[in-house]
C-alpha positions, 0 to 999 in steps of 0.5 A: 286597700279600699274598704268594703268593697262589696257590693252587697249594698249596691246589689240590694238597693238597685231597684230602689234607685231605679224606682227612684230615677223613674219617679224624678224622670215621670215629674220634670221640674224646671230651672229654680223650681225643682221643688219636688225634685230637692224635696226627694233628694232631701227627705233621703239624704237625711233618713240616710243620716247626712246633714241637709242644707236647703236654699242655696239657689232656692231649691239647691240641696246639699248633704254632708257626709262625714267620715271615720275620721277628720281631713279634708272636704271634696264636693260632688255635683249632680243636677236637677232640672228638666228641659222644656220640651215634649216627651214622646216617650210611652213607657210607664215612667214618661212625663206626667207634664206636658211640655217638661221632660228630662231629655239630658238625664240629670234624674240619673245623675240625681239619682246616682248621687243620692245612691252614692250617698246612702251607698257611703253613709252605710260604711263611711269608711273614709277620712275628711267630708263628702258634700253631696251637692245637688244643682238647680237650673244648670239648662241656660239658667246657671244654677252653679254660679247662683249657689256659689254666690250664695256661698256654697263653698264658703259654708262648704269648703271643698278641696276639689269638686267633681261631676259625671254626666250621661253620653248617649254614643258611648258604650254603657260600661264606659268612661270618657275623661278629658285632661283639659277642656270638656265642654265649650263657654256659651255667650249670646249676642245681639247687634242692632245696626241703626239706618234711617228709613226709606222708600224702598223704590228711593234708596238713596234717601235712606241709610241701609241696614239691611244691607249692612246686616248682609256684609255683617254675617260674611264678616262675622264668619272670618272671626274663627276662619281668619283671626282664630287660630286653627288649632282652637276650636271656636263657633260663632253661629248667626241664628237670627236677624230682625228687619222690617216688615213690609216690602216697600220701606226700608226699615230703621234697624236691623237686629243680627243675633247669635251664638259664641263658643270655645274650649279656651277661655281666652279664645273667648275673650277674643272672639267677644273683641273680634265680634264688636270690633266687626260691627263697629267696621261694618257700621262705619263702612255703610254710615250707620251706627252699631250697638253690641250686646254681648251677654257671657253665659257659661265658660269653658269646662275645663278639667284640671290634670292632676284631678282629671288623672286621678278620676281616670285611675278610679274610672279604670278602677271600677270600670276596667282600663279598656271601658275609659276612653281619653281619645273623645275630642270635647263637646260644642255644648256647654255646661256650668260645672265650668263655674265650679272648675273655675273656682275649684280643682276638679274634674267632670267626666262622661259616663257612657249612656249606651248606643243612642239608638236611632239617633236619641241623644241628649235633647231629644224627645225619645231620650230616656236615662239608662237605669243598668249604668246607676250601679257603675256610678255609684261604684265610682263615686265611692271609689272615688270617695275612698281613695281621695280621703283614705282612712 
């Protein structure tokens, strides 16, 4: 049995945590400059008795909780940042900074954290350590990595490791849970195929690049057609080319560069060989000379499926089994909890945001977090707590 399953607690303390994700929403912060954002998140988490650990990536907060009795350490992650962007939201709560706004939801899914946190430290009736893990600059930055290398699970040795995220598109109420991949890796690259300049009128005097550039993007679409099996998803998207800048001179270089992505990590490293390999090709067959830079952002995110079967039995706990959806294929977009389930068991989940009205999904500047999903949170969190590390 759970103990203390009322949620008397929860009930009284919703407005609060309401007010709360619409202060963190009206002041959006950054990458690695959350430092109003963790200064909420710290000031709370120690007036609700935790142990608070500031610095880990600079403006990282993490809270322990400690329970009725000693076993082991699980870990929970929100994150804090804002996007660049310019919310064109008018309600009361909207940005107070040009140009910043929380388009993603992570002031929800800090505020739902937080609220976990007082909502357990109120009754922690449960046997082990929570630590409560509140993640800098996840938007491109890679927070996650950051704190890890500044030894996050060194100074707080997590067993297991798990995160909600809000889905615009799926009904409030809802969960989604994957028993493997969630989300795609995210990798850069920039191709620089070096000719020799011309008159434009006299082509033969010159080595083209632009030309080569051309026959690159066609080859470079046979990466996931032709050489990528099928059944894997993968993306390689051509989203940019930098040639010359006048009509008559056939320029230098040309710059092709773009985006990879995959649900597998092995799929990953391929597509980083298959890519060079192309420029390599397409570069010899026109003359010229080739030079890849192929930069790794995020991995896959990838749940583990003993984690990821436990989080769906507390999903179907708190929210009923019908609410927990297992039939969403994952997300092109990418996520760098996948740092911490590369390091640790674990499991990251959707949490439905409602219907996203109009098309306002992630991203976007009419997007606001769905405050009437912080309770259903905070009831997963703590169940999950409770059945995890059970007195």
């Amino acid at each position: 049995m759970l103990a203390d399953m009322s949620d008397s607690f929860i009930d009284r303390h919703q407005d609060n945590w309401t007010a709360l994700r619409r202060d963190l929403h009206a002041h959006p912060e950054l990458a690695f400059a959350e430092t109003r954002t963790s200064d909420r998140v710290a000031e709370r988490l120690a007036l609700a008795g935790l142990e608070v650990r500031r610095g880990l990536a600079g403006t990282g907060v993490v809270g322990l909780l400690q329970g009725r009795r000693p076993g082991p350490m699980i870990g929970l992650r929100a994150d804090m940042d804002a996007l660049p962007l310019h919310e064109a939201n008018d309600f009361a709560h909207r940005s107070t900074h040009a140009g910043r706004m929380h388009a993603c939801g992570h002031d929800g899914h800090t505020a739902m954290l937080v609220a976990a946190a007082e909502t357990l430290a109120d009754a922690p009736d449960f046997a082990g350590a929570v630590a409560f893990i509140f993640q800098p600059a996840e938007e491109g930055d890679g927070g996650a990595r950051q704190m890890m290398d500044e030894g996050l699970f060194a100074e707080f040795p997590c067993e297991e490791v798990y995160a909600l995220h809000n889905w615009p598109g799926l009904a409030a109420g809802s969960f989604a849970v994957h028993r493997g991949p969630v989300m795609a890796s995210a990798d850069q690259f920039d191709i620089v195929l070096h000719g020799h300049g011309a008159h434009a009128a006299m082509p033969h005097q010159g080595l083209d690049p632009v030309t080569a550039a051309a026959a690159l993007i066609q080859t470079l679409q046979t990466v996931v057609s032709r050489r990528t099996d099928p059944l894997k998803a993968a993306v390689v998207s051509v989203t940019r080319m930098q040639a010359g800048e006048a009509y008559n001179i056939i320029p230098e270089s040309v710059t092709v560069g773009g985006t990879v992505r995959a649900l597998d990590n092995g799929v990953r490293d391929a597509l980083q060989l298959q890519i060079s390999e192309a420029a390599a090709g397409i570069a010899a067959a026109h003359g010229l000379r080739a030079t890849v830079e192929y930069r790794r952002g995020y991995p896959a995110t990838v749940n583990h499926p003993t984690q990821a079967d436990f989080a769906r039995a507390i999903a179907e706990e708190v929210a009923g089994r019908e609410s927990v959806r297992t039939d969403l294929a994952p997300s092109m977009g990418a996520e760098d909890f996948g740092f911490m389930l590369m390091d640790k068991p674990g499991a990251y989940l959707w949490i439905g945001n409602g219907p996203g009205s109009g098309g306002c999904m992630l991203h976007n500047p009419h997007y606001d977090f769905n405050d009437a999903i912080l309770p259903l949170g905070v009831r997963f969190w703590r169940a999950l707590v409770q059945r995890r590390l059970p007195l």
